[in-house]
LUMGU-444508 format. One record per residue (C-alpha): residue number from 1; chain; x, y, z. Coordinates in Angstrom, 3 decimals. Example, Ala and Ser with C-alpha at 12.3 -4.5 7.8 and 13.67 -1.06 7.14 Angstrom:
<1 'A' <12.300 -4.500 7.800>>
<2 'A' <13.670 -1.060 7.140>>
//
This chain:
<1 'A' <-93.768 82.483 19.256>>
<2 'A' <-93.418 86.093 20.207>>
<3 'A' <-89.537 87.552 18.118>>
<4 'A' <-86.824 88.321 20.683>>
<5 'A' <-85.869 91.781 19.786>>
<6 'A' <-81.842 92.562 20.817>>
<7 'A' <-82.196 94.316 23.900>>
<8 'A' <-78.465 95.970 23.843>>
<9 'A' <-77.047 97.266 20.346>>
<10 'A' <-74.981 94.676 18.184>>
<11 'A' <-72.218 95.620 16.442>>
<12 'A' <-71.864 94.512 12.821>>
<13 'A' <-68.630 94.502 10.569>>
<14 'A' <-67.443 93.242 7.960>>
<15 'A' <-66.195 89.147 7.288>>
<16 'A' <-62.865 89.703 5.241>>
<17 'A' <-59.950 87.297 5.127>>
<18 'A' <-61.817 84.778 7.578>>
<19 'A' <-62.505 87.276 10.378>>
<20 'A' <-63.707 90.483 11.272>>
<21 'A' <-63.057 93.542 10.309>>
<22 'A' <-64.226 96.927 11.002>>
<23 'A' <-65.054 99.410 8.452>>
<24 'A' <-62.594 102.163 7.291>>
<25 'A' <-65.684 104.512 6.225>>
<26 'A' <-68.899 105.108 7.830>>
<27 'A' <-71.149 103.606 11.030>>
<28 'A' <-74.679 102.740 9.858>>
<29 'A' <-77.158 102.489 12.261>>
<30 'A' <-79.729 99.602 11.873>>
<31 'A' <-83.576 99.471 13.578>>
<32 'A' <-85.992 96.766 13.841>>
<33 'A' <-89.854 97.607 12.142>>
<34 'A' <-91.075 95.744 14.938>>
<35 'A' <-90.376 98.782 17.858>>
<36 'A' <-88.482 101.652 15.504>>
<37 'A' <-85.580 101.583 18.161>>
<38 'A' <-82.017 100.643 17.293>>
<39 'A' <-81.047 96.947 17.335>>
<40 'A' <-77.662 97.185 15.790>>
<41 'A' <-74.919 98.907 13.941>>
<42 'A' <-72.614 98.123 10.919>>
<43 'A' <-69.510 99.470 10.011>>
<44 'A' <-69.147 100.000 6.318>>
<45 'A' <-65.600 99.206 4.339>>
<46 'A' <-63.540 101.223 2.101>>
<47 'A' <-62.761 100.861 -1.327>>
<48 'A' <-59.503 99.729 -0.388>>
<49 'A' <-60.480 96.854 2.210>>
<50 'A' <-63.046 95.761 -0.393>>
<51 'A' <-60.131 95.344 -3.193>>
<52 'A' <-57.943 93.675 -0.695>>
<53 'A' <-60.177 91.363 0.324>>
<54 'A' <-61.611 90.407 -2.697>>
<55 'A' <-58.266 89.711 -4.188>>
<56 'A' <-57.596 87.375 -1.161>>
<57 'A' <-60.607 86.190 -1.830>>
<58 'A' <-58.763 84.909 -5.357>>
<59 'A' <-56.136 84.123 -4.175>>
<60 'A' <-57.779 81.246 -1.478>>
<61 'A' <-60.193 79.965 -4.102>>
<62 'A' <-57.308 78.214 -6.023>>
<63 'A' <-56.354 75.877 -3.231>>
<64 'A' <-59.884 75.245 -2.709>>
<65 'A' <-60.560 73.949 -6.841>>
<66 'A' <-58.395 71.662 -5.868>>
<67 'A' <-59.806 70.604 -3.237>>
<68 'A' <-62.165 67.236 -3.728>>
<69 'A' <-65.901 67.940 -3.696>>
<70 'A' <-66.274 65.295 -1.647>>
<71 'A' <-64.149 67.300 0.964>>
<72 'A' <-65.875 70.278 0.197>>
<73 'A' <-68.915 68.847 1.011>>
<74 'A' <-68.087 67.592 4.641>>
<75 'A' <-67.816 71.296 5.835>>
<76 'A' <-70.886 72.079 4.486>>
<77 'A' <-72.503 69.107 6.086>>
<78 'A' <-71.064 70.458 9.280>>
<79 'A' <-72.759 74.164 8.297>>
<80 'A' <-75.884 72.233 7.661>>
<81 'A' <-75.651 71.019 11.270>>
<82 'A' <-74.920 73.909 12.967>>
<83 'A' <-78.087 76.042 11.040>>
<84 'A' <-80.466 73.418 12.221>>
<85 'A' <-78.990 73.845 15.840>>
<86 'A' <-78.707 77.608 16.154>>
<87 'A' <-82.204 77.290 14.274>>
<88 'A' <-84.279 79.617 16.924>>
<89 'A' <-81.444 82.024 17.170>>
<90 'A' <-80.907 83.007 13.836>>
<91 'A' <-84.962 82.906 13.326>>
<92 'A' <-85.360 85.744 15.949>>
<93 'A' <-82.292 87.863 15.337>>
<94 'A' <-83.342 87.762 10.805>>
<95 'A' <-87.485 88.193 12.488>>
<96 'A' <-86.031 91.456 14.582>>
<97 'A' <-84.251 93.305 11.860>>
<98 'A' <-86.585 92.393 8.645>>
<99 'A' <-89.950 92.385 10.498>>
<100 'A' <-90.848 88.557 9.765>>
<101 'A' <-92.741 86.838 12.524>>
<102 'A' <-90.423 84.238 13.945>>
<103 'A' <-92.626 81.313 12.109>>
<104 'A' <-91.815 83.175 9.240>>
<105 'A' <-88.216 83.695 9.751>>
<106 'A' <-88.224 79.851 10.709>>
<107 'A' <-89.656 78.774 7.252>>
<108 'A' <-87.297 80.871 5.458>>
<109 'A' <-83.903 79.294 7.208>>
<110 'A' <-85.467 75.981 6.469>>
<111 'A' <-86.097 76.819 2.567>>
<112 'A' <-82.482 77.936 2.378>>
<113 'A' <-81.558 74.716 4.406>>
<114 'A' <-83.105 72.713 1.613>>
<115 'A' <-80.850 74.910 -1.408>>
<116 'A' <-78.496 73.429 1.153>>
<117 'A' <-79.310 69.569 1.259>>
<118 'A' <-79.232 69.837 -2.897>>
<119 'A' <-76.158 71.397 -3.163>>
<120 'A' <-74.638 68.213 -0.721>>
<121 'A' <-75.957 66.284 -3.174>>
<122 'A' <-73.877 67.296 -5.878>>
<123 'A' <-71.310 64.960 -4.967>>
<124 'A' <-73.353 62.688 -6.016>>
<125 'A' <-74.832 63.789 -9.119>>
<126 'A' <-73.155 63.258 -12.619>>
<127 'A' <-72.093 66.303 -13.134>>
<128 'A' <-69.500 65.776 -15.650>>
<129 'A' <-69.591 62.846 -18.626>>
<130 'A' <-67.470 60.625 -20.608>>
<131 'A' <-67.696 58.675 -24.079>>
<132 'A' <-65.971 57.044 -26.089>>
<133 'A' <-66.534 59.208 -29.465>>
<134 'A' <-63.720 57.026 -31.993>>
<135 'A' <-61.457 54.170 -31.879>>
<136 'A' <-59.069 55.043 -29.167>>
<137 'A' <-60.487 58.489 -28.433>>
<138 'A' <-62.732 59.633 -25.684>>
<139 'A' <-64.398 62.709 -25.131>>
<140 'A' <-65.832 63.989 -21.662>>
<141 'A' <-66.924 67.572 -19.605>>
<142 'A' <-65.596 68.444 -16.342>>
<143 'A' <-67.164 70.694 -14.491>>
<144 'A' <-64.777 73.618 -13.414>>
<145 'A' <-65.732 76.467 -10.607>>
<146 'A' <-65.449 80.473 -12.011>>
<147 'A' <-63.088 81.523 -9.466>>
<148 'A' <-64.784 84.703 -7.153>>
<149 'A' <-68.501 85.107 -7.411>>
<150 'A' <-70.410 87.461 -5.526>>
<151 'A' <-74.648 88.390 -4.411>>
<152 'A' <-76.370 91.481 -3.754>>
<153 'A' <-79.378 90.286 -1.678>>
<154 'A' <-82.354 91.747 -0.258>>
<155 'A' <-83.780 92.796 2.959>>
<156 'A' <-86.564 90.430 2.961>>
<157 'A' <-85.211 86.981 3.309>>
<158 'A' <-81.889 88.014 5.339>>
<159 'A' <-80.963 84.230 5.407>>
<160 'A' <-82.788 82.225 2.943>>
<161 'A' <-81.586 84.329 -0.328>>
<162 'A' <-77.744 84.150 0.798>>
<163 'A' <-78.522 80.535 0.885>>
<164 'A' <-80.031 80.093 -2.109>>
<165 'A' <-76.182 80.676 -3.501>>
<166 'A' <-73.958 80.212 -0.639>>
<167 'A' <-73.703 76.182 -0.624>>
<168 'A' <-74.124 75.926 -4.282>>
<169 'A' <-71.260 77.914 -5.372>>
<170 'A' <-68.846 76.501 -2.423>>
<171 'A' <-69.553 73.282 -3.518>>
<172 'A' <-68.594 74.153 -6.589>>
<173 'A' <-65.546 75.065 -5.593>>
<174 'A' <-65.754 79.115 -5.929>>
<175 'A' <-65.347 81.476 -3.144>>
<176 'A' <-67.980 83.451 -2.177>>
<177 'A' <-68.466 87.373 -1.679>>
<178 'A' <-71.977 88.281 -0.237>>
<179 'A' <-73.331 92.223 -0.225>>
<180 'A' <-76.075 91.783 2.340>>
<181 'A' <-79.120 94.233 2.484>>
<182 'A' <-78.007 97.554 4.025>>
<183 'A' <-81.411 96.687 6.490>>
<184 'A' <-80.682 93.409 7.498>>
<185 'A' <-77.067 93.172 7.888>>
<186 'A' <-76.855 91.480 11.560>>
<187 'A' <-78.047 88.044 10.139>>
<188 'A' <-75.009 87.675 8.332>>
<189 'A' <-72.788 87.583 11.218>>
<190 'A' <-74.457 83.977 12.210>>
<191 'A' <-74.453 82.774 8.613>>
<192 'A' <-70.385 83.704 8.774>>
<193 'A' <-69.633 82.524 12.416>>
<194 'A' <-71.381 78.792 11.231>>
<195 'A' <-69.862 78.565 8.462>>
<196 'A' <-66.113 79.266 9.753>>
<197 'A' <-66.794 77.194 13.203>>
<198 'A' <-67.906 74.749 10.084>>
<199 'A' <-64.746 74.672 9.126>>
<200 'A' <-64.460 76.605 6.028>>
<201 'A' <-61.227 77.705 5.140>>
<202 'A' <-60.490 81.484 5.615>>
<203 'A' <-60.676 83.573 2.187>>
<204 'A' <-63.740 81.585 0.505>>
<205 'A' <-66.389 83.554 2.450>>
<206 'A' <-66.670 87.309 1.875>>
<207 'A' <-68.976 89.401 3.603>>
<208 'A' <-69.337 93.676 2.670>>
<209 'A' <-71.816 95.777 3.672>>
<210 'A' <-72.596 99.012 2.417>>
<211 'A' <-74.795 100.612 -0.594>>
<212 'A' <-74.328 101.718 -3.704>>
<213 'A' <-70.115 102.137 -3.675>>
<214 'A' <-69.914 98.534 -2.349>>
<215 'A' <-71.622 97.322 -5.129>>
<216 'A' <-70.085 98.933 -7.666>>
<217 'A' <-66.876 98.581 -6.536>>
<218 'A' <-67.637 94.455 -6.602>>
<219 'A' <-68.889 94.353 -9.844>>
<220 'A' <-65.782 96.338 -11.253>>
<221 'A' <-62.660 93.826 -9.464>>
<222 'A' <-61.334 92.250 -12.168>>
<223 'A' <-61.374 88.919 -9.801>>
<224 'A' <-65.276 88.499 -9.820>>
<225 'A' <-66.576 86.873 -12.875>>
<226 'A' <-70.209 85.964 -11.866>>
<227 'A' <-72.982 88.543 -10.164>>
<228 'A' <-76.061 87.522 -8.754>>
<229 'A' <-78.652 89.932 -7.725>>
<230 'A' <-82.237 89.775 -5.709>>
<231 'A' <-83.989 92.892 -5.485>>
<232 'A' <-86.069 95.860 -6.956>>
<233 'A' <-86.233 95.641 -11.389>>
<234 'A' <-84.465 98.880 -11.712>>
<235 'A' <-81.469 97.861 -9.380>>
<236 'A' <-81.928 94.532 -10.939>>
<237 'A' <-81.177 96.458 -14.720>>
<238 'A' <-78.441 98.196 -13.543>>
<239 'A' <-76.295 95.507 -11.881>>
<240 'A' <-77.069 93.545 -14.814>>
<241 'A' <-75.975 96.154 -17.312>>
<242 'A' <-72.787 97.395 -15.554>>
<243 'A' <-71.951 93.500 -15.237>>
<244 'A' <-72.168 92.256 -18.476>>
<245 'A' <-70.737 95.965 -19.785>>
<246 'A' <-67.780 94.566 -17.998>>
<247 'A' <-67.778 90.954 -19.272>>
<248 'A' <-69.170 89.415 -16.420>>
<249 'A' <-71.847 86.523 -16.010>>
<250 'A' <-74.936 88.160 -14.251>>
<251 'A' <-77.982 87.163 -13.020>>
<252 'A' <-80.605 89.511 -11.740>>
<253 'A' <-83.899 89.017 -10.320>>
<254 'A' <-86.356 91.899 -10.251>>
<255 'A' <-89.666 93.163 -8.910>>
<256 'A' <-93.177 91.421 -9.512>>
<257 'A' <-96.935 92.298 -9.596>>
<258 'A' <-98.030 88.647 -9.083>>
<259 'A' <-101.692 87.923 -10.404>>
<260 'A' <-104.258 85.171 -9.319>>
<261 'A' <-106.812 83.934 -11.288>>
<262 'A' <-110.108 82.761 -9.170>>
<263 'A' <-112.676 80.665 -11.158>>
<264 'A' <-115.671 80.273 -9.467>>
<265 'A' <-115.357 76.241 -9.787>>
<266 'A' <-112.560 76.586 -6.857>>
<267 'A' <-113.154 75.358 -3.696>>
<268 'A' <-114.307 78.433 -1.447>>
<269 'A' <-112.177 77.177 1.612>>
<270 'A' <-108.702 75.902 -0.540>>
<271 'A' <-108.488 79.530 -2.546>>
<272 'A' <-109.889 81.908 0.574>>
<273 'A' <-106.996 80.310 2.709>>
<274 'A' <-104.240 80.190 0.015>>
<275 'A' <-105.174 83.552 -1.486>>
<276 'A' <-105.115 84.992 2.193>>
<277 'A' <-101.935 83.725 3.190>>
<278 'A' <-100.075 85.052 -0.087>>
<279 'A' <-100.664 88.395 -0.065>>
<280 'A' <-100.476 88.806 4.224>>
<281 'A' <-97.463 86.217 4.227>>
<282 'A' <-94.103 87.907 5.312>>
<283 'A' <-96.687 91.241 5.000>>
<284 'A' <-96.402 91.307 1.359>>
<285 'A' <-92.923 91.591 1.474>>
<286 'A' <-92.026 89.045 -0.858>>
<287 'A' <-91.470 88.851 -4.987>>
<288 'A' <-93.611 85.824 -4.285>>
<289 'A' <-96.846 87.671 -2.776>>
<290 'A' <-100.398 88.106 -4.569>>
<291 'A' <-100.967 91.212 -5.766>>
<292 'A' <-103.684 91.023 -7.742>>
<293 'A' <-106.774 88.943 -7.711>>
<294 'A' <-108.667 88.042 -10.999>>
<295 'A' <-111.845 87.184 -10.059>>
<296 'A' <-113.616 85.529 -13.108>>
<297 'A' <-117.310 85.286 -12.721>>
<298 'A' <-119.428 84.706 -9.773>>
<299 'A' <-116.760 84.409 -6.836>>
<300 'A' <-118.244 86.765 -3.676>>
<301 'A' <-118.673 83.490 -1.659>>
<302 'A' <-114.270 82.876 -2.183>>
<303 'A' <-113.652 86.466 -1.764>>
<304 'A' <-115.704 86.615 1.851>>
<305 'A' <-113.057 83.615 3.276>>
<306 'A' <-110.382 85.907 1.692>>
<307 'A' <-112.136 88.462 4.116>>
<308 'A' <-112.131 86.320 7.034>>
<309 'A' <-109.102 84.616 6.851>>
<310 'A' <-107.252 88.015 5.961>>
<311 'A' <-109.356 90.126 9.286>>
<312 'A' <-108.558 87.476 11.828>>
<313 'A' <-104.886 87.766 11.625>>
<314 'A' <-103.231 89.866 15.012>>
<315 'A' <-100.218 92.174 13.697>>
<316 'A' <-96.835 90.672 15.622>>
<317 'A' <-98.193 87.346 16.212>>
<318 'A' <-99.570 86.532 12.646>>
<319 'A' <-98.594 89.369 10.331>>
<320 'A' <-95.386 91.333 10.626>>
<321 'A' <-94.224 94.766 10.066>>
<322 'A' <-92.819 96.335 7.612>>
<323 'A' <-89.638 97.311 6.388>>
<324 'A' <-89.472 100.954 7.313>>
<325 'A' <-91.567 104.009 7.681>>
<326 'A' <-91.049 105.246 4.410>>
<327 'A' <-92.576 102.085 3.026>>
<328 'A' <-95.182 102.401 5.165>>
<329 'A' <-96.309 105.611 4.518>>
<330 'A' <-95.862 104.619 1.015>>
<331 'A' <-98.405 101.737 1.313>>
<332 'A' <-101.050 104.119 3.364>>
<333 'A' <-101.146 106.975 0.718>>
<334 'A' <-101.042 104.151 -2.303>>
<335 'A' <-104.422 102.462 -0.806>>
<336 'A' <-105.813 106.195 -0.274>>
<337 'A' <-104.661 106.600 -4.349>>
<338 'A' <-106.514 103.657 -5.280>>
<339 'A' <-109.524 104.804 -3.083>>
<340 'A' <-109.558 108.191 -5.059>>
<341 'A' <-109.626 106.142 -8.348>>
<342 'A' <-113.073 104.363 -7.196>>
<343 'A' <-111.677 101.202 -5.887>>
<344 'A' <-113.881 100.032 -3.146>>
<345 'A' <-111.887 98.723 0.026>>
<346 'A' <-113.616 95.642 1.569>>
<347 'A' <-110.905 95.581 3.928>>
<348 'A' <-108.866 98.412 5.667>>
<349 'A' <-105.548 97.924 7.547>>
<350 'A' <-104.884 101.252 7.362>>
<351 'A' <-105.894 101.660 11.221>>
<352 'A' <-105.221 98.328 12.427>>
<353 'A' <-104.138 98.971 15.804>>
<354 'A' <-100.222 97.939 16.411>>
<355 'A' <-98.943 95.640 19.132>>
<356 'A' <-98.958 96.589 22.433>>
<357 'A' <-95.860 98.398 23.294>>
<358 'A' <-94.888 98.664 19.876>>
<359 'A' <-96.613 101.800 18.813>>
<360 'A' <-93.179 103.293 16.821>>
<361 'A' <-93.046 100.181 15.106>>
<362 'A' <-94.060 100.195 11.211>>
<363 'A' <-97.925 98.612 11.074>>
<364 'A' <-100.176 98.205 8.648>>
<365 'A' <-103.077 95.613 8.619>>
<366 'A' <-103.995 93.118 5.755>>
<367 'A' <-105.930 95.419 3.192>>
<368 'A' <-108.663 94.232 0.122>>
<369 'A' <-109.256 96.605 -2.645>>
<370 'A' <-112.485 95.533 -4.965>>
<371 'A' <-113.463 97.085 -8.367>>
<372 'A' <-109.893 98.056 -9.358>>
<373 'A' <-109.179 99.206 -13.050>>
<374 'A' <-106.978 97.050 -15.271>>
<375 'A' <-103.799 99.763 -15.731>>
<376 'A' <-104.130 101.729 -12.548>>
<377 'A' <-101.211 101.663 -9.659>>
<378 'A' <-102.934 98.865 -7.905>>
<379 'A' <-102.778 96.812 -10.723>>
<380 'A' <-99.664 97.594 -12.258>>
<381 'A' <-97.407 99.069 -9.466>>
<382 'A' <-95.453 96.435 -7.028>>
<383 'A' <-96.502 97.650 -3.717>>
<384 'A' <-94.353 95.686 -1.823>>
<385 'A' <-96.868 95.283 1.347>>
<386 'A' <-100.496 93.167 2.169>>
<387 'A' <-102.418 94.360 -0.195>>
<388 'A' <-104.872 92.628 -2.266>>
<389 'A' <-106.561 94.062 -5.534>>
<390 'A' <-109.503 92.523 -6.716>>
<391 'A' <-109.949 92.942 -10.943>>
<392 'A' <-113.575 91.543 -12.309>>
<393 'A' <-113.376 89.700 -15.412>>
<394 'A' <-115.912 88.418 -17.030>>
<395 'A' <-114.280 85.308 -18.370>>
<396 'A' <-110.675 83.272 -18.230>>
<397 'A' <-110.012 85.152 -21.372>>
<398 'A' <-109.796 88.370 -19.937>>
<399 'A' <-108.013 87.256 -16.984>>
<400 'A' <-104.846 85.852 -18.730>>
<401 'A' <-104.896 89.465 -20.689>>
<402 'A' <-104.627 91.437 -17.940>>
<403 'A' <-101.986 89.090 -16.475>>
<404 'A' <-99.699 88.971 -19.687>>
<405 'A' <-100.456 92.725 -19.880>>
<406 'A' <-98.064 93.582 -16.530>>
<407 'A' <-94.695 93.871 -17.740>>
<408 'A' <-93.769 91.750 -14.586>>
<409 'A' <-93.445 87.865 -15.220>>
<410 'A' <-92.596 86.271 -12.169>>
<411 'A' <-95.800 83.894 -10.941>>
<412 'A' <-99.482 83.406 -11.481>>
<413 'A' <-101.985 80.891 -9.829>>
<414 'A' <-105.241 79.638 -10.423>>
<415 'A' <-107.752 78.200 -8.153>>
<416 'A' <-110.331 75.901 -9.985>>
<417 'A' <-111.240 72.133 -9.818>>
<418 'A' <-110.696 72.212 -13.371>>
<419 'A' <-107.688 70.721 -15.289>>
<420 'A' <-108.651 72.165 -18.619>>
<421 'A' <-108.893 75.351 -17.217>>
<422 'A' <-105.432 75.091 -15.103>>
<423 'A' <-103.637 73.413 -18.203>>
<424 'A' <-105.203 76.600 -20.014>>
<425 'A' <-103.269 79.314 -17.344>>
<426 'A' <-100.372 76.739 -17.336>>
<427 'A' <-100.139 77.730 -21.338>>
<428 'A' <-101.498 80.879 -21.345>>
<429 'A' <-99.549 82.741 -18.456>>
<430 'A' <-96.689 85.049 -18.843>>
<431 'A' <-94.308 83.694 -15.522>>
<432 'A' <-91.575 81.830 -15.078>>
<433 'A' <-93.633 79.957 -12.191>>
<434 'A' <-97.291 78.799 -11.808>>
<435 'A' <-99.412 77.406 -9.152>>
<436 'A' <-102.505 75.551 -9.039>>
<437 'A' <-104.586 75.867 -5.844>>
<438 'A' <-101.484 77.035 -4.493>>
<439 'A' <-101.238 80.768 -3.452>>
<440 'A' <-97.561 80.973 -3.464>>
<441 'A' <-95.532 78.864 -6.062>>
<442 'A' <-92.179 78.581 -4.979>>
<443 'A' <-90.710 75.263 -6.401>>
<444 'A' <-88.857 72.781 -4.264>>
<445 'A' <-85.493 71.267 -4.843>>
<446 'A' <-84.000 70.649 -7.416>>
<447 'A' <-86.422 72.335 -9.384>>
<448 'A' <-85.227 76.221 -9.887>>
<449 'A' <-86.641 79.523 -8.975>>
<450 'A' <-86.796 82.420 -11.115>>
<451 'A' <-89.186 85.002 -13.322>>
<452 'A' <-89.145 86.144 -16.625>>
<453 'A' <-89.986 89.553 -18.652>>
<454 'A' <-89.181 92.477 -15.992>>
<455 'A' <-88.701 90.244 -13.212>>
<456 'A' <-85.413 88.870 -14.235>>
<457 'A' <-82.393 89.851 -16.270>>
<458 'A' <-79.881 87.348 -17.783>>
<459 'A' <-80.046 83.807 -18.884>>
<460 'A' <-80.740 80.612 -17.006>>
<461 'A' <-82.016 80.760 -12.938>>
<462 'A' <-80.413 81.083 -9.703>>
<463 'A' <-81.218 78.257 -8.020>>
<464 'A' <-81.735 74.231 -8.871>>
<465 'A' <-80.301 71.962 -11.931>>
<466 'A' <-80.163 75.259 -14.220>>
<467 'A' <-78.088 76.887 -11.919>>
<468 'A' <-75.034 74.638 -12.471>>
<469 'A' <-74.299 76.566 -15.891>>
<470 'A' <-74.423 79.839 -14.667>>
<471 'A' <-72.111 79.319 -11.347>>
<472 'A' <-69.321 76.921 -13.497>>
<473 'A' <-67.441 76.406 -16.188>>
<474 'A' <-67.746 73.087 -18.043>>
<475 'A' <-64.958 71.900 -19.758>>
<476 'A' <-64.529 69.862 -23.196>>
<477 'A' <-61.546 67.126 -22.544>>
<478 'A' <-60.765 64.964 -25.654>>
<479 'A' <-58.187 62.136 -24.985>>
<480 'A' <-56.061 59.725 -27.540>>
<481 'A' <-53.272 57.525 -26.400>>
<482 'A' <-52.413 55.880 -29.254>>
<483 'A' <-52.652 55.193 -32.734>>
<484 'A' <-55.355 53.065 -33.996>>
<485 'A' <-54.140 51.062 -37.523>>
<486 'A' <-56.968 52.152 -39.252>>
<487 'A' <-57.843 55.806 -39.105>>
<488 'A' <-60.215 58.605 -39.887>>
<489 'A' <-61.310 62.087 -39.458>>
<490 'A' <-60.457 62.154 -35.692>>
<491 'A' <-57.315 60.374 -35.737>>
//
């Protein structure tokens, strides 16, 4: 389906105190990759609205601990609801602004739907424990919410990244302050309209736009005690290091230079599809894409369906745009770079014509690089964009050492028909996920999502089971009611 660009400007402010409120500094003007014209505009807050409302923020959240899960639950049922009716809408208006393909805007609502369904299921779940530890004494955890929380997200899942923490963390019982992508800040005003027509009270949802004085200026109220970040690894390092200067919980996913390792066992038509469709998905613009293909041995027959698969997609109907012109240009003069280095380019999107009528838009067509040098930019550099570079190795060896040599750790694949040989990248691999004969490994529910080495900072992950720990408190409770005749070291 063909994304419904706005056709008049929509104005964007900020979601303070349950409603919303325009900005006391500047107007930012936001346009969609897809045409270059101007789709929308955001007012940005002061220091002082941000303060205010994050103290209000506090202030709400302790009325809503209180409040059963149970009953916290039932209004994000109702949020659930409304997301999977306004489904189409908030697909094309996140597809205008980031430059996803509606399919692709689709898919990503529906993952964060799913972080969604688990976190309604934490009703349900023990989360807490009792025992009896003595005669007459009993011990047990309770799970407790922080208080204020807040997430710096990125431009390239608008809705799905919010989600990833939204549910979870009002389940839990904290409020929630989001710092959406200064590119992509119009999806936020459906994510904050559902959830208050959900029935949320006012207070526990937070929304602030802005840069670099928004952030800081979250990280540094005394009423936020957990950060959460999703973005580029030197951001990532320096939320997480002003953070936990402070004495705050932080979480913060980086960058990635995600590496695939073809065998030549793997079946041609499996691995030329899945390899194709991770590094041209969401046009590369994902921590998730492949960036790098290890080609082990005699593979030319895989890499020719990487070919095909990756030349028949049609920019705007398959393949989006991408972020901004900058980027763009960035991605055009990086393939000339590798070029110039004596990589050989089996495929060049360089001049892949645009969409009609969307010449000012920012295009650039699935591209291949072959014979590129362990070390070099292509290798080692996160290009952010669909580009593919091909490594030859002469064994499996050699492939996990280049892998483990990128000082990224987020995922590696491998496409083979063997289960030694997968077991042996399962072991061997440096990331915090794997896939087998699957070209992009995000887990499912409940399982959790994050990297390791450069592509994260802090303990534990963001979403899933081992996200609990990071977003709450538990506490210890040990009970006695009486005295026991006999006694001993607990009495």
């Amino acid at each position: 389906m063909k994304v419904r660009i706005p056709q008049e400007v929509i104005s964007c402010s900020n979601f303070m105190k349950g409603q919303w409120t325009k900005g006391e500094a500047q107007v930012q003007d936001i346009f969609s990759p897809y045409n270059g014209e101007k789709i929308g505009e955001v007012s940005l807050p002061s220091v002082h609205q941000i303060k205010d409302a994050i103290h209000y923020a506090h202030e709400a959240q302790k009325e809503w601990a209180r409040t059963p899960i149970k009953e916290r639950s039932r209004i994000l049922f109702n949020f659930r609801n409304i997301l999977l009716r306004d489904l189409d809408k908030i697909s094309h208006l996140k597809a205008s602004e980031s430059g996803k393909t509606f399919e692709e805007g689709k898919a990503g609502l529906m993952k964060g739907i799913e972080v969604l369904e688990f976190a309604l299921s934490l009703q349900n779940m023990d989360i807490g424990g009792r025992m009896e530890v003595s005669r007459g004494v009993s011990c047990e955890y309770r799970r407790t919410p922080l208080g204020v929380v807040a997430n710096i997200t990125p431009f390239n899942f608008p809705a799905m990244v919010p989600l990833w923490t939204i549910p979870i963390n009002l389940a839990l019982g904290n409020a929630y302050v989001w710092k959406p992508s200064d590119k992509t800040p119009l999806t936020s005003i459906e994510i904050a309209n559902s959830l208050r027509e959900a029935g949320l009270p006012s207070g526990l949802f937070t929304i602030i736009h802005g840069g670099a004085d928004s952030v800081n200026t979250i990280i540094e109220a005394p009423e936020v005690k957990a950060i959460g970040f999703v973005g580029s690894t030197s951001v990532a390092k320096l939320v997480y290091t002003k953070a936990t200067s402070l004495g705050k919980r932080a979480l913060c996913l980086g960058g990635a230079k995600n590496h695939i390792i073809l065998l030549p066992d793997a079946d041609p038509q499996l691995a030329g599809v899945g390899i194709s469709d991770s590094f041209t998905g969401c046009a590369g613009q994902r921590c998730m894409a492949a960036s790098v293909l290890l080609a082990v041995g005699g593979v030319d027959e895989h890499i020719q369906k990487i070919i095909h698969r990756a030349s028949s997609l049609k920019l705007g109907q398959d393949m989006g745009a991408i972020i901004t012109r900058s980027q763009r240009d960035f991605l055009i003069d990086s393939i000339g770079r590798a070029e110039q280095a004596g990589a050989k380019i089996l495929l060049d999107g360089r001049h892949t014509p645009p969409p009609h009528g969307m010449e000012k838009g920012n295009w650039i067509g699935p591209t291949i690089l072959d014979e590129v040098q362990p070390g070099s930019e292509a290798q080692s550099v996160e290009l952010f964009g669909p580009v593919l570079s091909i490594i030859r190795c002469k064994d499996i060896t050699e492939a996990l050492h280049i892998q483990n040599s990128s000082v990224y750790g987020n995922a590696c694949s491998v496409f083979t028909n063997s289960g030694a040989l997968a077991e042996r990248v399962i072991l061997g691999s440096q990331a915090g996920m794997v896939g087998v004969n699957v070209g992009v490994p995000v887990p499912r529910e409940p399982f959790s999502f994050g990297g390791v080495a450069a592509s994260k900072f802090g303990h534990g992950d963001i979403t899933g089971e081992h996200c609990l720990d990071f977003w709450s408190d538990m506490k210890k409770v040990t009970i006695k009611w009486e005295k026991q005749n006999d006694s001993n070291w607990m009495s």
